[in-house]
C-alpha positions in Angstrom: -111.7 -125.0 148.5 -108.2 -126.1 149.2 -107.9 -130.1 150.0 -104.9 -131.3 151.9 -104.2 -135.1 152.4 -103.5 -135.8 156.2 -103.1 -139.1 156.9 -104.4 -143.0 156.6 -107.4 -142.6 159.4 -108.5 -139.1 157.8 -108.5 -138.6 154.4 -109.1 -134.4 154.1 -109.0 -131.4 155.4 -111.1 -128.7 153.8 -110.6 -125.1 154.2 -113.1 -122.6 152.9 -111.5 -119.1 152.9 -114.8 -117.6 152.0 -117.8 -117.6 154.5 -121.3 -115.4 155.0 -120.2 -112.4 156.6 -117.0 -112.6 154.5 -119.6 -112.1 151.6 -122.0 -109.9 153.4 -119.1 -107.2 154.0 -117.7 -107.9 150.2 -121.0 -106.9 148.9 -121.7 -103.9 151.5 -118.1 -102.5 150.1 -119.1 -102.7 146.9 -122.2 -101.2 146.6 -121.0 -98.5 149.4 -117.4 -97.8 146.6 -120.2 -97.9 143.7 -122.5 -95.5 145.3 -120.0 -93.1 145.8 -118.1 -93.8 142.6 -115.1 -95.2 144.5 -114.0 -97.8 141.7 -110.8 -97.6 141.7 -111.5 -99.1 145.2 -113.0 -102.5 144.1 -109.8 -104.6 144.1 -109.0 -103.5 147.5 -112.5 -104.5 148.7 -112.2 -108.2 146.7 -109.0 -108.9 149.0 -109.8 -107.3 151.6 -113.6 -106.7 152.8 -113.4 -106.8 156.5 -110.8 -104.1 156.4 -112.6 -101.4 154.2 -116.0 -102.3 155.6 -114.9 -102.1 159.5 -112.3 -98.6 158.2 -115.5 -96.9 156.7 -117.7 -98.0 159.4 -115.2 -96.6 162.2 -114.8 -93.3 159.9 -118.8 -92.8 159.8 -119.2 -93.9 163.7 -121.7 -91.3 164.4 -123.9 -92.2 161.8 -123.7 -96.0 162.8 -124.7 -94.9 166.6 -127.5 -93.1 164.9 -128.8 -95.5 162.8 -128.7 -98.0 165.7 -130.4 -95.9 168.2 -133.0 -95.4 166.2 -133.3 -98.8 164.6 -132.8 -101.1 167.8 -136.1 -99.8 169.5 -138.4 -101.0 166.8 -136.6 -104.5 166.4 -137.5 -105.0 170.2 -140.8 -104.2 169.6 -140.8 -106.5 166.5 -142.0 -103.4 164.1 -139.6 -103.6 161.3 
């Protein structure tokens, strides 16, 4: 966390960089980069995990739309 002193009436401003889907896409990198013995890509998913997670989700589109067609009848139904 990065604290900044404003003024009199308000003493700090905090700014978290971090964040759940920050850390939900860090960890999906990962163990995507691990699975496939990508390690050399770690760093580049520590910095940036928005960017490799959305790039490999757009290069394996049909996959996702496969996934979710099949996946988003049963959550209606509430079978998981």
């Amino acid at each position: 966390m990065n604290y900044q002193k404003v003024g009199e009436g308000v003493k700090y401003i905090t700014q978290i960089y971090g964040g759940n889907l920050r850390y939900v896409l860090l960890g999906a990198g990962l163990s995507y980069a691990i699975e496939r013995k990508d390690y050399e890509h770690i760093p580049l998913i520590c910095l940036f995990p928005s960017v490799y997670s959305g790039y490999h989700l757009f290069k394996r589109r049909d996959d996702v739309k496969t996934w979710l067609k099949y996946f988003c009848p049963r959550a209606k139904r509430g079978i998981w």
